[in-house]
Rosetta silent file (secondary structure, phi, psi, omega in degrees, C-alpha in Angstrom):
SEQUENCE: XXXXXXXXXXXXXXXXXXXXXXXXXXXXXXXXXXXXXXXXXXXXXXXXXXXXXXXXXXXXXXXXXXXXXXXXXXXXXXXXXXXXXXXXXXXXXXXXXXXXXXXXXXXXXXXXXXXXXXXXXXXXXXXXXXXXXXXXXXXXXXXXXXXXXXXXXXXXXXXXXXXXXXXXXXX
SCORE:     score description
SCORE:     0.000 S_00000001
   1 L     0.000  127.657  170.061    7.959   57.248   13.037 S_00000001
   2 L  -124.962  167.397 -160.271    5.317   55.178   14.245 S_00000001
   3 H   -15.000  -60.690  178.483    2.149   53.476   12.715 S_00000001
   4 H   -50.479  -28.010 -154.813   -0.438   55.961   12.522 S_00000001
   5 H   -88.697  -54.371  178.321    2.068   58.038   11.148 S_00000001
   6 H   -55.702  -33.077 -151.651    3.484   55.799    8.416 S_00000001
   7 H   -84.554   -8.878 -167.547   -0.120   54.591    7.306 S_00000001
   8 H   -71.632  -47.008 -159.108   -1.184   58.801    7.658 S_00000001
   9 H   -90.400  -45.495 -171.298    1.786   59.136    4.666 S_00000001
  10 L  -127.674   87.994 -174.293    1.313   56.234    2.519 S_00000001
  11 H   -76.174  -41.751 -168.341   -2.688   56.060    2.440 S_00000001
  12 H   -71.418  -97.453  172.333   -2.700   54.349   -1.346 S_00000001
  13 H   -11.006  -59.049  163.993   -0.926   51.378   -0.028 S_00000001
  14 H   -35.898  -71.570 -151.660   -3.567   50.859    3.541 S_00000001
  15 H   -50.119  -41.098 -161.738   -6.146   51.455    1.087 S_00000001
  16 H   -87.469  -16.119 -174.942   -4.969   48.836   -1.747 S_00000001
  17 H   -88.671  -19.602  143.763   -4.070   46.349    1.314 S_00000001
  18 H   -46.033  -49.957 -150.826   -7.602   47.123    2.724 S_00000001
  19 H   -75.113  -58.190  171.450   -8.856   46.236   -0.619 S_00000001
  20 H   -41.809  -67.929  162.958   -6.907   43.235   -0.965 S_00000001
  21 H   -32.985  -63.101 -172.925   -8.089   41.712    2.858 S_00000001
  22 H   -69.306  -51.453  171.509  -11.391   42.265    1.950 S_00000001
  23 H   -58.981  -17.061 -175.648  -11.670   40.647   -1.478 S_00000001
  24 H   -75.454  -48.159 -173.273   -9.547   37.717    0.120 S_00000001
  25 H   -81.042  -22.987  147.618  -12.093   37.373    3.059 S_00000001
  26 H   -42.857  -36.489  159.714  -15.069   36.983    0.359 S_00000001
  27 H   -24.456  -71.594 -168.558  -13.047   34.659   -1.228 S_00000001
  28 H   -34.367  -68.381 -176.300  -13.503   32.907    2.058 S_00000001
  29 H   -52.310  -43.686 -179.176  -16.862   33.481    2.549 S_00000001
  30 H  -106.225   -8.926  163.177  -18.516   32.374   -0.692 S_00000001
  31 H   -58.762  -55.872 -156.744  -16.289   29.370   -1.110 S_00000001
  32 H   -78.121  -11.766  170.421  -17.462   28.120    2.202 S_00000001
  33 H   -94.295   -6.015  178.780  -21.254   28.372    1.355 S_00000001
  34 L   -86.503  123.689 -178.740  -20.944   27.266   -2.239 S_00000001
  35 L   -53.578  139.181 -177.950  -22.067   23.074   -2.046 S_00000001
  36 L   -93.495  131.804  179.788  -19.574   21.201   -2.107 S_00000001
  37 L   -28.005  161.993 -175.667  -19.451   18.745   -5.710 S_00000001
  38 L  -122.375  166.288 -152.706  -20.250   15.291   -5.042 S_00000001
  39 L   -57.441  143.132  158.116  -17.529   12.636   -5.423 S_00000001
  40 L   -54.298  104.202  166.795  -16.749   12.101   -9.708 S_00000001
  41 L   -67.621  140.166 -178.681  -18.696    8.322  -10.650 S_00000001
  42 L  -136.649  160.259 -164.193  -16.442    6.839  -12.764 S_00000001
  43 E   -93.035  117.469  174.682  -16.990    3.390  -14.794 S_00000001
  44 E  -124.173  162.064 -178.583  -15.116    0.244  -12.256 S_00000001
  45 E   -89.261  123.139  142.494  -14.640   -3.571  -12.924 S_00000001
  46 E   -71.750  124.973  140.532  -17.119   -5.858  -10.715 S_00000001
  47 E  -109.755  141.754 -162.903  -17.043   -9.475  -10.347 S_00000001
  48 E   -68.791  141.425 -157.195  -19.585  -11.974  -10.544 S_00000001
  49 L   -97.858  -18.087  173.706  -19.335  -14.195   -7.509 S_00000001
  50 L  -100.815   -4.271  171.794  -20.753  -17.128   -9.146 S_00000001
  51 L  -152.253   32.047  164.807  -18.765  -17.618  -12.176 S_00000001
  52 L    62.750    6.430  163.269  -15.301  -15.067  -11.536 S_00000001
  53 L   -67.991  150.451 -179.167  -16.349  -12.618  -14.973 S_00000001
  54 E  -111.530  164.838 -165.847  -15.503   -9.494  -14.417 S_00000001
  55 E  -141.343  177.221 -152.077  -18.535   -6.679  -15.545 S_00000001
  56 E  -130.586  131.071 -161.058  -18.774   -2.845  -15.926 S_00000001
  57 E  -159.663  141.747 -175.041  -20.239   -0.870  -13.090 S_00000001
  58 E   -86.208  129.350  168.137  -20.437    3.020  -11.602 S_00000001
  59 L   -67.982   42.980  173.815  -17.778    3.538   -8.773 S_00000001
  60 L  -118.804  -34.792  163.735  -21.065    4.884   -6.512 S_00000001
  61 L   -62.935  115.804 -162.779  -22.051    1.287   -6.340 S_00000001
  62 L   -91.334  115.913  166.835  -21.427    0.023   -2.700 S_00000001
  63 L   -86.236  162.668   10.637  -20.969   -4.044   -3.123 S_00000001
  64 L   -70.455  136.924  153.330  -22.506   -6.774   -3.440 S_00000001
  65 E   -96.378  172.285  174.492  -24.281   -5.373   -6.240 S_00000001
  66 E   -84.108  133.055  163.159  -26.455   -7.899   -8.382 S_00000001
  67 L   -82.844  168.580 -166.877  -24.191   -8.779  -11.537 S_00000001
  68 L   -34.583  -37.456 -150.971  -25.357   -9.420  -15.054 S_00000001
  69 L   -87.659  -13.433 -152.072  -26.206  -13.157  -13.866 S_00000001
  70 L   115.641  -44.848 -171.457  -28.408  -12.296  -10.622 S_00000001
  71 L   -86.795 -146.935 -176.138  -26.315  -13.363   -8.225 S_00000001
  72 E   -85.173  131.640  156.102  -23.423  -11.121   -6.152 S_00000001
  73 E  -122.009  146.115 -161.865  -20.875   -8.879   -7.322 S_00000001
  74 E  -121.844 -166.446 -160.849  -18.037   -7.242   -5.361 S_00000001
  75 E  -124.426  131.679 -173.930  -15.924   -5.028   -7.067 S_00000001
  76 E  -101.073  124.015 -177.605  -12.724   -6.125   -8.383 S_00000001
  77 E  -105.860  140.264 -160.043   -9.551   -3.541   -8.393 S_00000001
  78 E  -144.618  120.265 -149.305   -8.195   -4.822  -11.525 S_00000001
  79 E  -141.503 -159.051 -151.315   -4.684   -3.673  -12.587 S_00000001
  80 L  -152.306  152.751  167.836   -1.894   -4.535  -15.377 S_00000001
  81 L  -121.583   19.438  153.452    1.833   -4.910  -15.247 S_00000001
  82 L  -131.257 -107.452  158.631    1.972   -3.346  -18.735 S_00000001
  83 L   -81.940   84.124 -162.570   -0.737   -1.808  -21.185 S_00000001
  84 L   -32.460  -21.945 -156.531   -4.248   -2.047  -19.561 S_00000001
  85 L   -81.655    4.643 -173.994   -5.598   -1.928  -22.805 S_00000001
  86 L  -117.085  110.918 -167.129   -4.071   -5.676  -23.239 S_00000001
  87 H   -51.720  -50.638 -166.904   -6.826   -8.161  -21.453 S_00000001
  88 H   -40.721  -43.012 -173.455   -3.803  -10.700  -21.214 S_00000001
  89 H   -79.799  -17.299 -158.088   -1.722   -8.463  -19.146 S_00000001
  90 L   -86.724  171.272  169.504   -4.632   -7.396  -16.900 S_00000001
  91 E  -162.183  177.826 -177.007   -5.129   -9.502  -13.698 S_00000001
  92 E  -105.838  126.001 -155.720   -6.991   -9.101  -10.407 S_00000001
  93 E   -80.955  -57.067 -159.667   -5.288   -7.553   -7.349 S_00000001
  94 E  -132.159  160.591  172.256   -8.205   -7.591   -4.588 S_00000001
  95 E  -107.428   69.641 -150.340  -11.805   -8.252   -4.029 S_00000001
  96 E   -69.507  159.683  179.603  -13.944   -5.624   -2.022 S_00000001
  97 L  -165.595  170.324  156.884  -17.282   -6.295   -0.294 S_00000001
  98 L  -154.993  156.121  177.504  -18.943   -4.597    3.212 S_00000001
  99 L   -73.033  172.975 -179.291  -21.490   -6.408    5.121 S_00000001
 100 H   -78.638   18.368  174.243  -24.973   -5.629    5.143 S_00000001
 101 H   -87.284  -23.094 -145.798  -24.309   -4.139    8.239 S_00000001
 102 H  -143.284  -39.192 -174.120  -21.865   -1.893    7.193 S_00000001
 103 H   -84.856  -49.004 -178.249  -23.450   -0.987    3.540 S_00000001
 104 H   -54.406  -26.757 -179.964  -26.927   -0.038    5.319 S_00000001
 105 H   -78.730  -25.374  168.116  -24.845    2.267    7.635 S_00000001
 106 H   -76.342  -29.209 -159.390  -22.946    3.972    4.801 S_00000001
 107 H  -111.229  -50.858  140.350  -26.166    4.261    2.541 S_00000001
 108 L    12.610  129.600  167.423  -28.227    5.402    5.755 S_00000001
 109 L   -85.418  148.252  172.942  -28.877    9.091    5.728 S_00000001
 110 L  -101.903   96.221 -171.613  -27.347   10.457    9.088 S_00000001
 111 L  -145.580   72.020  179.950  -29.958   10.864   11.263 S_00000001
 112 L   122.985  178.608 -160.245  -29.331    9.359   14.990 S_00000001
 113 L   -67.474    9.770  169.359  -26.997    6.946   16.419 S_00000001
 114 L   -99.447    6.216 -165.718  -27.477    4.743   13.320 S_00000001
 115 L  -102.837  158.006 -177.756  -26.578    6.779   10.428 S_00000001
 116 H    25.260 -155.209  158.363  -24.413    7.326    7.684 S_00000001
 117 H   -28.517  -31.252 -163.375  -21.011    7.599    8.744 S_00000001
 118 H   -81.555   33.758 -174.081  -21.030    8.352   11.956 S_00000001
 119 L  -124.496   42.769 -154.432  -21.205    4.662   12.822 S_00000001
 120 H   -36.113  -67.538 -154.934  -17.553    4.598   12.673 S_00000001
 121 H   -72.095  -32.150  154.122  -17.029    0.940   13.871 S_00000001
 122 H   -52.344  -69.236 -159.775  -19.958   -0.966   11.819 S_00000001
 123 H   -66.443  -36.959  166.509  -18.286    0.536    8.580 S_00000001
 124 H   -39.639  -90.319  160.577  -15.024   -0.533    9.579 S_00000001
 125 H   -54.772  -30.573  149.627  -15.236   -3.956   10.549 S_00000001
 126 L   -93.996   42.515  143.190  -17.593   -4.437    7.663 S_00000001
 127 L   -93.373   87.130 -146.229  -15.146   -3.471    5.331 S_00000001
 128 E  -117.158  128.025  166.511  -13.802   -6.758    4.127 S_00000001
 129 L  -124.236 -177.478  176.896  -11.649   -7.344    1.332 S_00000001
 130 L  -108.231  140.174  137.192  -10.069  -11.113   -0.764 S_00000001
 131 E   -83.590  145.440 -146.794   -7.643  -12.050   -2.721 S_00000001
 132 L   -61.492   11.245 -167.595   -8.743  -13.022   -6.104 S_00000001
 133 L  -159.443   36.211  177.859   -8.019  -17.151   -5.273 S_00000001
 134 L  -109.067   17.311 -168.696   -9.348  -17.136   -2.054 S_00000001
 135 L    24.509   75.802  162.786  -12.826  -18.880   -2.713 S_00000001
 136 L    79.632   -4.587 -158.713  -14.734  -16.125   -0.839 S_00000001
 137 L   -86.967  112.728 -144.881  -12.583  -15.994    2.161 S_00000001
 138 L   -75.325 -151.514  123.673  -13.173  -12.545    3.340 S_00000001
 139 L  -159.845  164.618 -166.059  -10.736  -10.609    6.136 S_00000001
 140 E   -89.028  146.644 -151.521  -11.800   -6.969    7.312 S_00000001
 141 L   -77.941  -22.131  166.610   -9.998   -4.421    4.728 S_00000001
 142 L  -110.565   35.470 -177.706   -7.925   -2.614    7.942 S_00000001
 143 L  -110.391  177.593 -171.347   -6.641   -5.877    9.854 S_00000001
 144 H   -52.942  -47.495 -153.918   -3.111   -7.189    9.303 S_00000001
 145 H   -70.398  -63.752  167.157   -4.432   -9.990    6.795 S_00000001
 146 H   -27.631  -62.394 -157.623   -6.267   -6.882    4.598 S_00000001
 147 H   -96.175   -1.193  179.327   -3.509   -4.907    3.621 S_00000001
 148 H   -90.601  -17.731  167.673   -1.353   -7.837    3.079 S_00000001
 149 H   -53.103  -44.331  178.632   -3.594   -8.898    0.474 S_00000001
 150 H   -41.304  -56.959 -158.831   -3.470   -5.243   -0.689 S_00000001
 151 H   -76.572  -34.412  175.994    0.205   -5.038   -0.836 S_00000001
 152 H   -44.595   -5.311 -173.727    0.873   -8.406   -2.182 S_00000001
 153 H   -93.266  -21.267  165.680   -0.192   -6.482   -5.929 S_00000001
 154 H   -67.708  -18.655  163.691    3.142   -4.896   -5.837 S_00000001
 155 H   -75.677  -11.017 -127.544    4.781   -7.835   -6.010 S_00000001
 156 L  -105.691  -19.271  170.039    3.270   -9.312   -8.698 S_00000001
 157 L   -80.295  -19.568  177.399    4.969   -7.668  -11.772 S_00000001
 158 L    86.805  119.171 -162.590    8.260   -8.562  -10.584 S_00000001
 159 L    77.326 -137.604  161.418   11.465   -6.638  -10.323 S_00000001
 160 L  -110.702   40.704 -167.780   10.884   -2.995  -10.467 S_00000001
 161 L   -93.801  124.203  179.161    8.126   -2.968  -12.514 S_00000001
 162 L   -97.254  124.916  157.927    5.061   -1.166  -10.685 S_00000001
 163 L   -53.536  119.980 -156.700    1.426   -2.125  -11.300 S_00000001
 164 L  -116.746  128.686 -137.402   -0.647   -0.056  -13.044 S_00000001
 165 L   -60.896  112.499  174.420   -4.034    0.555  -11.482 S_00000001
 166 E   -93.646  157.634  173.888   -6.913   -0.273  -14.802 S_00000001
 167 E  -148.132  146.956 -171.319  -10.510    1.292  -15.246 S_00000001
 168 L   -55.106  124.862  178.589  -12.882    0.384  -18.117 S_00000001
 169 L    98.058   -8.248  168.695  -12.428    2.712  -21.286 S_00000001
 170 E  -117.911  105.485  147.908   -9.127    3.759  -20.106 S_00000001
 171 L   -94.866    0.000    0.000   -6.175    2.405  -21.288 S_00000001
């Protein structure tokens, strides 16, 4: 028996597998024209560059921001090796910043060879992050120096104890 013949015999089956294809490729269709959500702002810890408090801030803010005092604040990933909700326990892994070189190119609309994203290598290199006892001393957030700051927060609870990442209002 060959194709025409089989689908000539079992027509309710083409038809519901017709049906199927087609509701599948609308799927398709209005997913890819429905806007896509913009990223969830969430409440992150900042710190003020002139006197090391940390402050309450929307994760939309690209630092330095101003903090409460005036001067700069970078944004502090701020994490716990127990119960976030215990200040004692919390501590600071890294410091983030991008240059103004690098924040105007991100905040830029993309429109020519200076915009938004597509200005891969400005955004890069003027990603810079610290560790939290380095009195300002900055290193770009993807060189060797960067991630060992990063990674250095795993050690820090000791044993096999993992750090656990805090955000304000959540413990």
């Amino acid at each position: 028996m060959n194709l025409r013949e089989w689908m000539n015999q079992n027509s309710a089956v083409v038809t519901i597998i017709a049906v199927v294809l087609l509701l599948v490729s609308l799927g398709v269709i209005i997913m890819t024209l429905t806007p896509q959500r913009a990223a969830r702002v969430v409440d992150v810890y900042f710190m003020d560059t002139s006197d090391g408090a940390l402050f309450i801030d929307k994760s939309d803010q690209l630092p330095p921001i101003t903090a409460p005092s005036g001067k700069e604040g970078v944004r502090a990933f701020v994490f716990s090796c127990g119960d976030c909700g215990d200040e004692a326990s919390r501590f600071i892994g890294w410091l983030e910043t991008y240059t103004p070189e690098a924040k105007k190119a991100i905040e830029t609309p993309a429109e020519g060879p200076e915009g938004g994203m597509d200005n891969y290598e400005v955004v890069e290199n003027g990603h810079l992050v610290a560790a939290p006892n380095s009195n300002g001393k900055w290193v770009m957030a993807n060189s060797e120096p960067g991630f060992k700051i990063m990674d250095n927060v795993q050690t820090h609870c000791g044993g096999d104890v993992a750090p656990k990442p805090c955000f304000p209002g959540r413990d």
